[in-house]
N, CA, C and O atoms as a MOPAC input file, in Angstrom:
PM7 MOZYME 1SCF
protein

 N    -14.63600 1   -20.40300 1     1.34400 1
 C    -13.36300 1   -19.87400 1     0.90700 1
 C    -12.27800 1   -20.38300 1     1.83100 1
 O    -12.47200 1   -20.50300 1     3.04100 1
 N    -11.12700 1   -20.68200 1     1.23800 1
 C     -9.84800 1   -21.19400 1     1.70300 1
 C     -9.36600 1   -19.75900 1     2.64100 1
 O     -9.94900 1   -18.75000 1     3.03700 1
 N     -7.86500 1   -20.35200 1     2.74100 1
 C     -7.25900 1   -19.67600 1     3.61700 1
 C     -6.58200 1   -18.67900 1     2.63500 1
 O     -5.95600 1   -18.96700 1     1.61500 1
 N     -6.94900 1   -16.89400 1     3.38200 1
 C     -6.46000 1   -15.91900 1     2.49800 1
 C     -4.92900 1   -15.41600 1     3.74200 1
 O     -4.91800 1   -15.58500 1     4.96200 1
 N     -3.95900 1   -14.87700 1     2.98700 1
 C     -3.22800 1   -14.27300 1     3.50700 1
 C     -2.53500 1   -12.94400 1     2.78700 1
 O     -2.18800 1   -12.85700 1     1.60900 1
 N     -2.46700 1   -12.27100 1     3.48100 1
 C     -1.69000 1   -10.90100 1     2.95800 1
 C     -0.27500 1   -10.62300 1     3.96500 1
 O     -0.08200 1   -10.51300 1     5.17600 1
 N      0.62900 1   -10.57500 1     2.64000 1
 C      2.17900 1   -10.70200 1     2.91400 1
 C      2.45200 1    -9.46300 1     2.58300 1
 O      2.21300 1    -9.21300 1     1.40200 1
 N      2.89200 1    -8.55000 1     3.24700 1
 C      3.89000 1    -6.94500 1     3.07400 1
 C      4.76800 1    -6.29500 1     4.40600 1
 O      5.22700 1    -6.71500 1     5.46800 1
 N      4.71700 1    -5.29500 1     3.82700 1
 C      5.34900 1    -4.77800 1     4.68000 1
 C      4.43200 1    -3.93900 1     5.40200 1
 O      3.28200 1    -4.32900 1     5.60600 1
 N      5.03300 1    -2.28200 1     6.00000 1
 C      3.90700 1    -1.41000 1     6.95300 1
 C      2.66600 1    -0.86200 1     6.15700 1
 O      1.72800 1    -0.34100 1     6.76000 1
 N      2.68300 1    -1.00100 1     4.68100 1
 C      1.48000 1    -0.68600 1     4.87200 1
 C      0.45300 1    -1.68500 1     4.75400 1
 O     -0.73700 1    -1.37400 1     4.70000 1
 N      0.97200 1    -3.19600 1     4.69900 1
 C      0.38800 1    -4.17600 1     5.00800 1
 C      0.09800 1    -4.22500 1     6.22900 1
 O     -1.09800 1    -4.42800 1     6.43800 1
 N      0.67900 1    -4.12700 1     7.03200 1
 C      0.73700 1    -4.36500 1     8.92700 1
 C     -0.70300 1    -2.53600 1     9.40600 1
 O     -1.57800 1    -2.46000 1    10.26900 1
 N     -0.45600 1    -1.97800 1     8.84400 1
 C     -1.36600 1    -1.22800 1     9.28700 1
 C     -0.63300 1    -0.15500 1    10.12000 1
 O     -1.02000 1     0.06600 1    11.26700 1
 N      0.70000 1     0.71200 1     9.44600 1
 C      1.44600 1     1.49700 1    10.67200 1
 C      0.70100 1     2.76400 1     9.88300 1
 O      0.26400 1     2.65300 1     8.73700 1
 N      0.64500 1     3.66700 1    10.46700 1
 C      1.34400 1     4.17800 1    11.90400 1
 C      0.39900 1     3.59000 1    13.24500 1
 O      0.66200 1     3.74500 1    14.43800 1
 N     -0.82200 1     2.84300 1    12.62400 1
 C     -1.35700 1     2.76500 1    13.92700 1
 C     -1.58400 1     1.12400 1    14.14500 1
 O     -0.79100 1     0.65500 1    14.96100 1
 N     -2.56700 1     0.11900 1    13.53800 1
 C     -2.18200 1    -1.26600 1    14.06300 1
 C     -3.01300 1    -2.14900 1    12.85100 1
 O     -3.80500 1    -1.57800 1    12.10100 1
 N     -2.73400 1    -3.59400 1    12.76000 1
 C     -3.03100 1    -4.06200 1    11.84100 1
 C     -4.72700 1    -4.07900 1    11.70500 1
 O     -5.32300 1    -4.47600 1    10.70400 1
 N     -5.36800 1    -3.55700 1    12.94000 1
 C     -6.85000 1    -3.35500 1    13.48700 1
 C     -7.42900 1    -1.88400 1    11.86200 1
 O     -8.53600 1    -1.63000 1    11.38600 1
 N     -6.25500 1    -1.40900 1    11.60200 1
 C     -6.63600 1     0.15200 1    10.75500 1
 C     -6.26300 1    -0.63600 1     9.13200 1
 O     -6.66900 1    -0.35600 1     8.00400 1
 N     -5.52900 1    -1.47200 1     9.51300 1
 C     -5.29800 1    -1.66100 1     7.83100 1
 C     -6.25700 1    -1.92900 1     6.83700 1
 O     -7.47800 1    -2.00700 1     6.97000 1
 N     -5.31400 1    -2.11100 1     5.45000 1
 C     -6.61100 1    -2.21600 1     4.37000 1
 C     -6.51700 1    -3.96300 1     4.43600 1
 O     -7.03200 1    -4.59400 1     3.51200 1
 N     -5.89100 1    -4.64100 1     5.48200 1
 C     -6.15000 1    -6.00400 1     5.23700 1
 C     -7.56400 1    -6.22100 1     5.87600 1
 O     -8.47200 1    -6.86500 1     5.35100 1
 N     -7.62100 1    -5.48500 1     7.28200 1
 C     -8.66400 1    -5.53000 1     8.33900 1
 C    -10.21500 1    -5.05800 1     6.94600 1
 O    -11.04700 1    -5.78200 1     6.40000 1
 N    -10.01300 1    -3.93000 1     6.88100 1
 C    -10.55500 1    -3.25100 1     5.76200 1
 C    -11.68600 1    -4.46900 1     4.82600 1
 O    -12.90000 1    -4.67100 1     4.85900 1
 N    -10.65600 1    -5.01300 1     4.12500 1
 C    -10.82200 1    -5.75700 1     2.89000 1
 C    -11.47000 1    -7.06100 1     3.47700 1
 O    -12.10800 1    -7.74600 1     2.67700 1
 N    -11.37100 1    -7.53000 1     4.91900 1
 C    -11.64900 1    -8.54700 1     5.53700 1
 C    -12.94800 1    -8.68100 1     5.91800 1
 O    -13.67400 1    -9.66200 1     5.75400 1
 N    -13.24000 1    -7.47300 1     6.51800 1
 C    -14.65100 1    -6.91400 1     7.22500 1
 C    -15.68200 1    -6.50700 1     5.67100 1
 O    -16.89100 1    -6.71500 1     5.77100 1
 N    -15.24100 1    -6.05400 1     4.57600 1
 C    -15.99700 1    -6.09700 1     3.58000 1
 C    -16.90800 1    -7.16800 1     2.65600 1
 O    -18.03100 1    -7.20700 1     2.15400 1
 N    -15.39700 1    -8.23100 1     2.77700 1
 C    -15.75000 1    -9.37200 1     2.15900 1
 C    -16.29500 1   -10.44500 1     3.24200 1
 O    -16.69900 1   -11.54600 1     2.86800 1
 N    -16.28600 1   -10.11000 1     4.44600 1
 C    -16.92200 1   -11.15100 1     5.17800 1
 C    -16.13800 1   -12.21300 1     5.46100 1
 O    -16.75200 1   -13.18000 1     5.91100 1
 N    -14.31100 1   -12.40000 1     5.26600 1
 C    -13.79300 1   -13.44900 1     5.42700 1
 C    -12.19800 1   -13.00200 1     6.39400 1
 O    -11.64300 1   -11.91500 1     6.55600 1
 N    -11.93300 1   -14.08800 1     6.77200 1
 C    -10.31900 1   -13.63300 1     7.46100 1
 C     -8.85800 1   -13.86100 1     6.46000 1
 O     -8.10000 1   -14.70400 1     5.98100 1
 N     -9.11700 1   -12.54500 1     6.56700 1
 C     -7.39600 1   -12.51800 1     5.91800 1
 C     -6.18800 1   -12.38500 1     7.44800 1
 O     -6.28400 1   -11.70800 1     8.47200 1
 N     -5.08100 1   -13.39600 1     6.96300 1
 C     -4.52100 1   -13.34700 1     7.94400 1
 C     -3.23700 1   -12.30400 1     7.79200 1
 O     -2.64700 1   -12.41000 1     6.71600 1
 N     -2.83300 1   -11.52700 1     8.51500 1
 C     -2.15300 1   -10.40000 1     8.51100 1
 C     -0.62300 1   -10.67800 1     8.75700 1
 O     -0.02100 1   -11.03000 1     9.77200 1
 N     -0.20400 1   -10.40100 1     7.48200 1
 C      1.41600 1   -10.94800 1     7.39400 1
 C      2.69600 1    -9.65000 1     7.05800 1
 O      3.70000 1    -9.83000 1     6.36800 1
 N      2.28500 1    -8.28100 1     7.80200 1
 C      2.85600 1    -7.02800 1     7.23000 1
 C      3.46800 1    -6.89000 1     8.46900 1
 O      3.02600 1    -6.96400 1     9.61500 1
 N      4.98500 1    -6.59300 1     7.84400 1
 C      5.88400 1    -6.32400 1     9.03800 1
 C      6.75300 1    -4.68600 1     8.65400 1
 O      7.49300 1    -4.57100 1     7.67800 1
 N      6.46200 1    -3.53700 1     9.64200 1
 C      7.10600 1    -2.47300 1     9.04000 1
 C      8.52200 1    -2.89400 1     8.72100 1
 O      9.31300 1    -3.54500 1     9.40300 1
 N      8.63700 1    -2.40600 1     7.61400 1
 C     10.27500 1    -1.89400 1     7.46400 1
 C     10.52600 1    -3.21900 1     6.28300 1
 O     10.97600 1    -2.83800 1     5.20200 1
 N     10.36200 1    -4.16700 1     6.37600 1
 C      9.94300 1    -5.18700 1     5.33900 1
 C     10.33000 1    -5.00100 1     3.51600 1
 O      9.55100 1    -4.74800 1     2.59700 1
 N     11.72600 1    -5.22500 1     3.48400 1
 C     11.97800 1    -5.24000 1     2.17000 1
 C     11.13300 1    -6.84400 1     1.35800 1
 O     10.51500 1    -7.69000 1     2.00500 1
 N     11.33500 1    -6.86400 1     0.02100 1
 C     10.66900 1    -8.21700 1    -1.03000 1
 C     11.51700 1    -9.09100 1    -0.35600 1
 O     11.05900 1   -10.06300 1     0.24600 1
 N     13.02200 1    -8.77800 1    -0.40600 1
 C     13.77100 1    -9.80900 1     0.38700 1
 C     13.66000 1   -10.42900 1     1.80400 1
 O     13.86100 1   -11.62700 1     2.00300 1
 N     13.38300 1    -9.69400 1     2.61400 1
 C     12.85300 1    -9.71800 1     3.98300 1
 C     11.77700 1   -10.60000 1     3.98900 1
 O     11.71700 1   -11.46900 1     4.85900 1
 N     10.72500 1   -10.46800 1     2.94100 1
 C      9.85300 1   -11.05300 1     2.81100 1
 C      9.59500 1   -12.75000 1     2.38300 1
 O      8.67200 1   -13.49700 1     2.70700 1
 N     10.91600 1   -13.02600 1     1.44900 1
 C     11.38200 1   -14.50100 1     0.89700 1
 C     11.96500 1   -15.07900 1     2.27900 1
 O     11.66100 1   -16.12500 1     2.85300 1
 N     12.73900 1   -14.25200 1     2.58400 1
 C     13.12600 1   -14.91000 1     3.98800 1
 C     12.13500 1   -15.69200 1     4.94600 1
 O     12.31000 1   -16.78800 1     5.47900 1
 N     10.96900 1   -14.77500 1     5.02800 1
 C     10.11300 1   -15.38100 1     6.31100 1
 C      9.00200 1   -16.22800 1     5.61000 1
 O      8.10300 1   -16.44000 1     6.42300 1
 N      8.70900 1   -16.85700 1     4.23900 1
 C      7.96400 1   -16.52800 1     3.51800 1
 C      7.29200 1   -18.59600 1     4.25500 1
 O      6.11000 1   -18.92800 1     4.35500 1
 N      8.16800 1   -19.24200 1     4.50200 1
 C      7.70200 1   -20.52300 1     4.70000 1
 C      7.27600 1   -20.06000 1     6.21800 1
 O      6.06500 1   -20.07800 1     6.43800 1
 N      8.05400 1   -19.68800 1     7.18600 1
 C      7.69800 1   -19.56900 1     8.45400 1
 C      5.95800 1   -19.01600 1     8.86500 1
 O      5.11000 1   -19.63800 1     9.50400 1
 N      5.86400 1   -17.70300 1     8.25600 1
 C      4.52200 1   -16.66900 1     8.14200 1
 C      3.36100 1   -17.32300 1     7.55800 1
 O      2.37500 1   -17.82500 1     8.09800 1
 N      3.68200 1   -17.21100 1     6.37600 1
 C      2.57100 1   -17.77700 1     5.00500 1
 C      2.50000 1   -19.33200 1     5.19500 1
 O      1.61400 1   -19.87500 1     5.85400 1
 N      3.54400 1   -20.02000 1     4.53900 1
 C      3.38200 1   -21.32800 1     3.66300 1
 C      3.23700 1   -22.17300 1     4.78800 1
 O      2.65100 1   -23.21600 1     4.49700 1
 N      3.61000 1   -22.06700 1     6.10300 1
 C      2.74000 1   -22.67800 1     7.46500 1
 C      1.58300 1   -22.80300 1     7.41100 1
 O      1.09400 1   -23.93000 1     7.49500 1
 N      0.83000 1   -21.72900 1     7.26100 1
 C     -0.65800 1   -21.83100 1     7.28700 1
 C     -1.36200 1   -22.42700 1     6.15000 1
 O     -2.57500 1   -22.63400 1     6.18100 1
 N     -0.20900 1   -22.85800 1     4.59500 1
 C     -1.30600 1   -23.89800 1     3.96500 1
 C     -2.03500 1   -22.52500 1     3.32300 1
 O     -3.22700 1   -22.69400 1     3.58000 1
 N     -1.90200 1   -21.34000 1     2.66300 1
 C     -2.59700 1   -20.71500 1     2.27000 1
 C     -3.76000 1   -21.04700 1     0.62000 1
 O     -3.38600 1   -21.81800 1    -0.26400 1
 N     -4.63500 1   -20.55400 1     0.57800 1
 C     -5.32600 1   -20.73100 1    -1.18800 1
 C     -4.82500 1   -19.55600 1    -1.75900 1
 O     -4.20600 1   -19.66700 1    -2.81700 1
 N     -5.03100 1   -18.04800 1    -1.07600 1
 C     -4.96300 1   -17.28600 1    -1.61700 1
 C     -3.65400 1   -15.88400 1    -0.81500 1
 O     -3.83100 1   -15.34700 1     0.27800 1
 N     -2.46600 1   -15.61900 1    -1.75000 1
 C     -1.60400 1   -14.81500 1    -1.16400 1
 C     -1.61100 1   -13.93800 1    -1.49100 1
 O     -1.67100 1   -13.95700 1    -2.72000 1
 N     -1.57300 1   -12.72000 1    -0.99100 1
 C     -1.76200 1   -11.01800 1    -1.70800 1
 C     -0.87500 1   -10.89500 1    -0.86800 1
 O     -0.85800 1   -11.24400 1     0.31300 1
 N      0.46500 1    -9.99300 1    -1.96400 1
 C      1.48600 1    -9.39100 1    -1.71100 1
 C      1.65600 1    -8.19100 1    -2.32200 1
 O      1.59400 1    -7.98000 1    -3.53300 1
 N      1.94300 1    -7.14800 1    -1.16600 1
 C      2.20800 1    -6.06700 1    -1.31100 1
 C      3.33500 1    -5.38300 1    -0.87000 1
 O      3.65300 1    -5.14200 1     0.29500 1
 N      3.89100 1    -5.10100 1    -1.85600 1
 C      5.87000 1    -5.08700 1    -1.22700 1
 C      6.26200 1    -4.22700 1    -2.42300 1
 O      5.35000 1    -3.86100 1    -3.16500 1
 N      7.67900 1    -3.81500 1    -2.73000 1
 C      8.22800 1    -3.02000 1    -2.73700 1
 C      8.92900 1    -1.38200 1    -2.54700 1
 O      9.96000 1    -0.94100 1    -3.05500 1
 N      7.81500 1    -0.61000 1    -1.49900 1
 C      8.16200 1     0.55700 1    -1.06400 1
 C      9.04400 1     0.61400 1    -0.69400 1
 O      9.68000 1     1.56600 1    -1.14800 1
 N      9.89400 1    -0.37200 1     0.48600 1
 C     10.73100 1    -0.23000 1     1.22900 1
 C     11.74200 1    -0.89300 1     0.52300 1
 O     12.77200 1    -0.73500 1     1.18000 1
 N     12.00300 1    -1.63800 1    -0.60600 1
 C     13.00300 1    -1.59400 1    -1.58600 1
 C     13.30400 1    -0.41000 1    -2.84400 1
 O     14.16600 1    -0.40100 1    -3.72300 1
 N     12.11700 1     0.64800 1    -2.49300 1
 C     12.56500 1     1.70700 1    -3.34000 1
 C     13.20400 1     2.85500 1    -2.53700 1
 O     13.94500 1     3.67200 1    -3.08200 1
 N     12.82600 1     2.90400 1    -0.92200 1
 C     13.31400 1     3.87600 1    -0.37200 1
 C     14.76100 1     3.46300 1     0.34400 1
 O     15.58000 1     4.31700 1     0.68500 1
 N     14.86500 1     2.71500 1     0.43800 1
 C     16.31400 1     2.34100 1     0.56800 1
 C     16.47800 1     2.21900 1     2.09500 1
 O     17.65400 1     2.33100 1     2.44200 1
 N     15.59000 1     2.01600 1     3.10900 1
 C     15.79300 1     1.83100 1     4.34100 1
 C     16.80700 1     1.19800 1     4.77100 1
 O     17.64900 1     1.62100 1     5.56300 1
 N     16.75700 1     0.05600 1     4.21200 1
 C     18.31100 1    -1.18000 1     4.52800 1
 C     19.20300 1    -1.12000 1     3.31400 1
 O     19.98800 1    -2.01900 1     3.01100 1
 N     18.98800 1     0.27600 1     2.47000 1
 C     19.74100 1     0.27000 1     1.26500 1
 C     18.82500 1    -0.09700 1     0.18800 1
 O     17.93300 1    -0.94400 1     0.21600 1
 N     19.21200 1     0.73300 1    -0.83800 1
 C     18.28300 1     0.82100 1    -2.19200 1
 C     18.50700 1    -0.99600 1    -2.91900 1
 O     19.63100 1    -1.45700 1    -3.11700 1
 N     17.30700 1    -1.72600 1    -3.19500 1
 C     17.29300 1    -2.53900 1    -3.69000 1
 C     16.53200 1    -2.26700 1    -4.88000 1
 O     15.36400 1    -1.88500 1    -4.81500 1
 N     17.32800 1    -2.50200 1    -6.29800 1
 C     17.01600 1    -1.67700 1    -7.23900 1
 C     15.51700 1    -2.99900 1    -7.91800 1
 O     15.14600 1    -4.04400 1    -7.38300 1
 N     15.05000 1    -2.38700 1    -9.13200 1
 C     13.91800 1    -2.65800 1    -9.69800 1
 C     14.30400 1    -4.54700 1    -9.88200 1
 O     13.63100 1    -5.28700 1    -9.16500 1
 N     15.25500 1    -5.14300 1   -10.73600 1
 C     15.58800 1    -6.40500 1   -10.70500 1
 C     15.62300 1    -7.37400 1   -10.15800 1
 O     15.21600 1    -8.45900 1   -10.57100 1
 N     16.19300 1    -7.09900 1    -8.97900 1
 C     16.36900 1    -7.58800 1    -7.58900 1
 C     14.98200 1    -7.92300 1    -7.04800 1
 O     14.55400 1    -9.05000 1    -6.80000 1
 N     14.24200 1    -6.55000 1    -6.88300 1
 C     12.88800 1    -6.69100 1    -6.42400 1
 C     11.97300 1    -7.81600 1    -7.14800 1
 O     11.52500 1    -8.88900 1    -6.74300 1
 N     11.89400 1    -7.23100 1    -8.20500 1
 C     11.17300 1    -8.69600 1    -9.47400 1
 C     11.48900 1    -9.94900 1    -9.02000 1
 O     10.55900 1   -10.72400 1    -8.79600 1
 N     13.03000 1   -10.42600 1    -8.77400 1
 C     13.19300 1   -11.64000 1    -9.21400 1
 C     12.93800 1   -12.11400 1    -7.93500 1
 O     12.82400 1   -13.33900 1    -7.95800 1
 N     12.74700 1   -11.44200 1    -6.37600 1
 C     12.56300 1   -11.56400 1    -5.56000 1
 C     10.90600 1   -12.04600 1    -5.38100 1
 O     10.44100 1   -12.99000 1    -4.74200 1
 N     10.16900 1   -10.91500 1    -6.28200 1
 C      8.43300 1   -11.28700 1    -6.33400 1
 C      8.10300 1   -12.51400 1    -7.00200 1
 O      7.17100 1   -13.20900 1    -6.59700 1
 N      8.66900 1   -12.77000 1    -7.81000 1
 C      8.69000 1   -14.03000 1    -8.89600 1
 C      9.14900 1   -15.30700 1    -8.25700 1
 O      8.60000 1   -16.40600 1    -8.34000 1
 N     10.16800 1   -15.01200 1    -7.65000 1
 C     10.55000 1   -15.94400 1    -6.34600 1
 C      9.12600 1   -16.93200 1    -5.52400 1
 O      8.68900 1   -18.08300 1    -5.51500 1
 N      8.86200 1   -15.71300 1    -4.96800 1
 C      7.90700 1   -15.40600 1    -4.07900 1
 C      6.90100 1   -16.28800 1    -4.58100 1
 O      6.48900 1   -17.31900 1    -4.04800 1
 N      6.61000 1   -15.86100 1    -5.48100 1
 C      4.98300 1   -16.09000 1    -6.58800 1
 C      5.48700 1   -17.61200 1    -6.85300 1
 O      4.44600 1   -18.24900 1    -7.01900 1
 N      6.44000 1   -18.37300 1    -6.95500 1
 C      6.54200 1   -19.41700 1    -7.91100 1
 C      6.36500 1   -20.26500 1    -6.43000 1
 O      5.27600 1   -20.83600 1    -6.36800 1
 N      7.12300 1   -20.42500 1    -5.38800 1
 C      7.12100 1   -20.44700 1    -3.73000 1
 C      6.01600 1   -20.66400 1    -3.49100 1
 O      5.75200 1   -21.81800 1    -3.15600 1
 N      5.15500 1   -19.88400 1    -3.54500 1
 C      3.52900 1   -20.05200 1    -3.13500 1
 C      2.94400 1   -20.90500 1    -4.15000 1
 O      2.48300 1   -22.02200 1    -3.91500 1
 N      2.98000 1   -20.30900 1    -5.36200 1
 C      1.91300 1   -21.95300 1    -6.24000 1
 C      2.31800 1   -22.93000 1    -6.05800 1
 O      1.58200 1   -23.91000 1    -5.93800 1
 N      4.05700 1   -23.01700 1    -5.95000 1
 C      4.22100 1   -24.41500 1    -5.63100 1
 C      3.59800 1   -25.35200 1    -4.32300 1
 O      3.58400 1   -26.58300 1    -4.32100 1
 N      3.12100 1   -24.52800 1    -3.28400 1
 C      2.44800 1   -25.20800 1    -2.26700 1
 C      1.17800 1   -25.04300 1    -2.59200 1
 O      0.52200 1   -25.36700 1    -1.60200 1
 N      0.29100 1   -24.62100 1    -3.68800 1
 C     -1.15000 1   -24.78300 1    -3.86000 1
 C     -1.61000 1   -23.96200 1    -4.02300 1
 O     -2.60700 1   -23.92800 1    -4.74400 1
 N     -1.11100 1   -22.89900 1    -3.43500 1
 C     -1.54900 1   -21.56700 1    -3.22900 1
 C     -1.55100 1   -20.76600 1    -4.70100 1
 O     -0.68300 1   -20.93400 1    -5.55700 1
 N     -3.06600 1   -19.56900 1    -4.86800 1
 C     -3.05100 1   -18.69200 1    -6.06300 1
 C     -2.24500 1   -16.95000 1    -5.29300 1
 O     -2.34500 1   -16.45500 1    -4.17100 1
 N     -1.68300 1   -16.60500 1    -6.24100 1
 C     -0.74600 1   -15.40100 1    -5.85500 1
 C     -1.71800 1   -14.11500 1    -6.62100 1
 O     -2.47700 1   -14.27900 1    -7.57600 1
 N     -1.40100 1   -12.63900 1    -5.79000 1
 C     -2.46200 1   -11.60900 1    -6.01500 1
 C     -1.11700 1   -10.63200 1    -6.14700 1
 O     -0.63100 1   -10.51700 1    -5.02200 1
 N     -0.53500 1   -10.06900 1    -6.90100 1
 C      1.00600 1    -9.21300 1    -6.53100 1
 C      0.12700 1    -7.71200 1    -6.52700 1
 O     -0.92100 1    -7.72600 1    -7.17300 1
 N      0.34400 1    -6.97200 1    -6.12700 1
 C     -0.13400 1    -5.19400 1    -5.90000 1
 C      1.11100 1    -4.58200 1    -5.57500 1
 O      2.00400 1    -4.92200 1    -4.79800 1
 N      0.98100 1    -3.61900 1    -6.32700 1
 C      1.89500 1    -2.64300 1    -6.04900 1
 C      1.22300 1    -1.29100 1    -5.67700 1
 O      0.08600 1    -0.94600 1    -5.99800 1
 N      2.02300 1    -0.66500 1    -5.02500 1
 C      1.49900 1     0.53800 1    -4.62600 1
 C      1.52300 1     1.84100 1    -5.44600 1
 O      2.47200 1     2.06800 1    -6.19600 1
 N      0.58000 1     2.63100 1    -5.32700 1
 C      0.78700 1     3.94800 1    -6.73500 1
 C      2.10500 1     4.65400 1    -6.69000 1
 O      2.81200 1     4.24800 1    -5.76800 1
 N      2.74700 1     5.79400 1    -7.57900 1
 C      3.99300 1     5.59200 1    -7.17900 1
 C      3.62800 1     7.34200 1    -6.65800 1
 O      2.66400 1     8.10500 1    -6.72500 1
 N      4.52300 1     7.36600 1    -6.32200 1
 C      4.63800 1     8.94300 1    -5.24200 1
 C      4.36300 1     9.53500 1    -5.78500 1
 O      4.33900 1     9.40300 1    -7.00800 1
 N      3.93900 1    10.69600 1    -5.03600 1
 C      3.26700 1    11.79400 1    -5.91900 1
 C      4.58600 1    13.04400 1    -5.10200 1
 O      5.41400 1    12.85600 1    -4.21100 1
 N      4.24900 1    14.24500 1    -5.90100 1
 C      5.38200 1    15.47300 1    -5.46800 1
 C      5.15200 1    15.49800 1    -4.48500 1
 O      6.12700 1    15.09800 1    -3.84700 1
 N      3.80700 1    15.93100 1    -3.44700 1
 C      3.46800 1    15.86800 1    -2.17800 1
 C      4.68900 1    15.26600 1    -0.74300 1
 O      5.01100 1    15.64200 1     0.38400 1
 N      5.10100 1    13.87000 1    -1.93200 1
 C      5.33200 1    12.66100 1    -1.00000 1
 C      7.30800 1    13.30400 1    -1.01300 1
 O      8.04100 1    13.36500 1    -0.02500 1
 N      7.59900 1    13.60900 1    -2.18700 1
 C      9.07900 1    14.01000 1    -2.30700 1
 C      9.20700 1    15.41200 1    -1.47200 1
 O     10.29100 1    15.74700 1    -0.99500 1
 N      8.01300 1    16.21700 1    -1.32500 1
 C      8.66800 1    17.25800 1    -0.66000 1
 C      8.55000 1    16.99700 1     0.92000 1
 O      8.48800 1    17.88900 1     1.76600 1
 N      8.52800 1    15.52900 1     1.18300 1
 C      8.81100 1    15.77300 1     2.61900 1
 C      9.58100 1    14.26800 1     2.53100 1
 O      9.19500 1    13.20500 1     3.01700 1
 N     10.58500 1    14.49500 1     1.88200 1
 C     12.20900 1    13.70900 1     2.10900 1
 C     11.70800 1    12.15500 1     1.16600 1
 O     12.59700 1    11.32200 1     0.99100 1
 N     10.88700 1    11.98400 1     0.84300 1
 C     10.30900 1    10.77600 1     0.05300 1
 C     11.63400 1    10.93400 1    -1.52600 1
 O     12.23900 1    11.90400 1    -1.98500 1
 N     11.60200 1     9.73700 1    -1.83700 1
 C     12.47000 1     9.59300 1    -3.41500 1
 C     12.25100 1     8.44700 1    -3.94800 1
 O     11.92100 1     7.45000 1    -3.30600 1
 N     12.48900 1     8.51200 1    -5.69300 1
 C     12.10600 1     6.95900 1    -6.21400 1
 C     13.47100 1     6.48200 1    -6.42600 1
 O     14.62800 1     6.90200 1    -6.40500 1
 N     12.85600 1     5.49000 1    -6.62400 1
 C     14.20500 1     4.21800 1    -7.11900 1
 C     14.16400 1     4.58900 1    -8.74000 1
 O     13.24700 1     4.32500 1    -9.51800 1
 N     15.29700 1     5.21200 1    -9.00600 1
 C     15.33500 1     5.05000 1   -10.81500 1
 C     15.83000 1     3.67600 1   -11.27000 1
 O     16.76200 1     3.92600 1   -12.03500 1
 N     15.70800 1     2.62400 1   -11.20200 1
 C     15.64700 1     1.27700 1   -10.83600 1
 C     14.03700 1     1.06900 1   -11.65700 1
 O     14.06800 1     0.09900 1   -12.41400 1
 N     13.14300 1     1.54800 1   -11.64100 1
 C     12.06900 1     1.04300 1   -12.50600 1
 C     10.48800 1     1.74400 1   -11.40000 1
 O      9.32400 1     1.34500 1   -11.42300 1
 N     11.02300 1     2.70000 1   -10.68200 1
 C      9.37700 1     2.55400 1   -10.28500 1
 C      8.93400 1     3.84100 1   -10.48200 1
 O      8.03400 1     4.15300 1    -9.70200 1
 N      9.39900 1     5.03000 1   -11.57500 1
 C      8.97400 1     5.72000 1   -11.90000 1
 C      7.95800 1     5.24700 1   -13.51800 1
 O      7.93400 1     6.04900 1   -14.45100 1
 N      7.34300 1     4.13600 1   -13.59300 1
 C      6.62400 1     3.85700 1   -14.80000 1
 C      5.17300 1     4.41200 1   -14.35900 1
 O      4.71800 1     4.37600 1   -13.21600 1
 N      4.56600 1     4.91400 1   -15.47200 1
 C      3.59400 1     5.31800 1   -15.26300 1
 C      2.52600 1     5.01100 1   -14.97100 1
 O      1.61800 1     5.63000 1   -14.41500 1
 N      2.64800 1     3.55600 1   -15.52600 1
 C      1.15100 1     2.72200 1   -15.16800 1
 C      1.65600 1     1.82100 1   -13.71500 1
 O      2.63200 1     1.13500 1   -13.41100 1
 N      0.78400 1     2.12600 1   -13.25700 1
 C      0.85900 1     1.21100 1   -11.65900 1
 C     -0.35800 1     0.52800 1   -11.61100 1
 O     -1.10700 1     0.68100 1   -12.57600 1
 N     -0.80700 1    -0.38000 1   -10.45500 1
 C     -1.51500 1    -1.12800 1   -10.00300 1
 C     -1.58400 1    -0.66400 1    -8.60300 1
 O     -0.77700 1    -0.84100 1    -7.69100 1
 N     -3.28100 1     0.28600 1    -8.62200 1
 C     -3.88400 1     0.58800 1    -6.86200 1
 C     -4.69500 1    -0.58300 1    -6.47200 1
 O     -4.95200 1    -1.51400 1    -7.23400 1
 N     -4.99400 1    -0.51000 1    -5.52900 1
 C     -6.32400 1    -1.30500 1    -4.62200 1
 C     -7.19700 1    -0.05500 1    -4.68500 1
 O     -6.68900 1     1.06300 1    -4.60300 1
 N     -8.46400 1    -0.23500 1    -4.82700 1
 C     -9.15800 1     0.44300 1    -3.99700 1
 C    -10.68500 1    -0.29700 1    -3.47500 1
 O    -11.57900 1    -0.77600 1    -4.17300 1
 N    -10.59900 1    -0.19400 1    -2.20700 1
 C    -11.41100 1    -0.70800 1    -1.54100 1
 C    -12.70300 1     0.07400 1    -1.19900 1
 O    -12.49900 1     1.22500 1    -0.81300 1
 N    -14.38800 1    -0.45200 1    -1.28600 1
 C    -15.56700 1     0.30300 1    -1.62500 1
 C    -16.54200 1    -0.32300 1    -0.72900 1
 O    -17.71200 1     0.06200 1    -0.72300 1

């Protein structure tokens, strides 16, 4: 197997504690191969186009799994609505095949009440749809 990489933000990077806890480490140690760890907290889709030749497309990747938009729904650096985000992933996605590379997009499930009663909110921007795309790792 080629070179895997995973591009996100913190819950790519593995916060609150280190990229050693994440589900990249996780998914790495399962499958027996190195994924290289490309999650930076706080990390909007945009944030992510930005660094996207420096991080990723350096290393010549086969395979990119991106996991991004939380922090364009919570508005950390300001709400970046549902559009923006897309054309940003699509960006992204077209960026990577064009260097060789196959693209994996994940999104994260979307909040549950739990998550709103302790200051959490969605983007009405598009990420209250019902059907999402989890990982789950076994």
């Amino acid at each position: 197997m080629g070179v895997t990489v995973a591009l996100g933000d913190s819950l790519t990077y593995g916060y609150p504690y280190s990229p050693g806890s994440s589900w990249v480490s996780l998914a790495a140690k399962k499958l027996g191969i190195t994924i290289y760890n490309r999650g930076i907290n706080g990390d909007t889709s945009l944030d992510m186009l930005a660094r996207l030749e420096p991080d990723v497309l350096s290393l010549h990747p086969d395979i990119v799994i991106i996991l991004a938009g939380s922090n364009d729904a919570l508005g950390y650096k300001g709400v970046i609505g549902w559009r923006e985000t897309k054309k940003a992933l699509l960006e992204l996605k077209s960026l990577i095949e064009a260097a060789g590379g196959k693209v994996i997009l994940c999104f994260r499930r979307r909040w549950t009440n739990r998550w709103q009663r302790h200051g959490y909110r969605y983007n009405a921007n598009g990420y209250r749809k019902k059907q999402q795309v989890g990982i789950t790792i076994r």
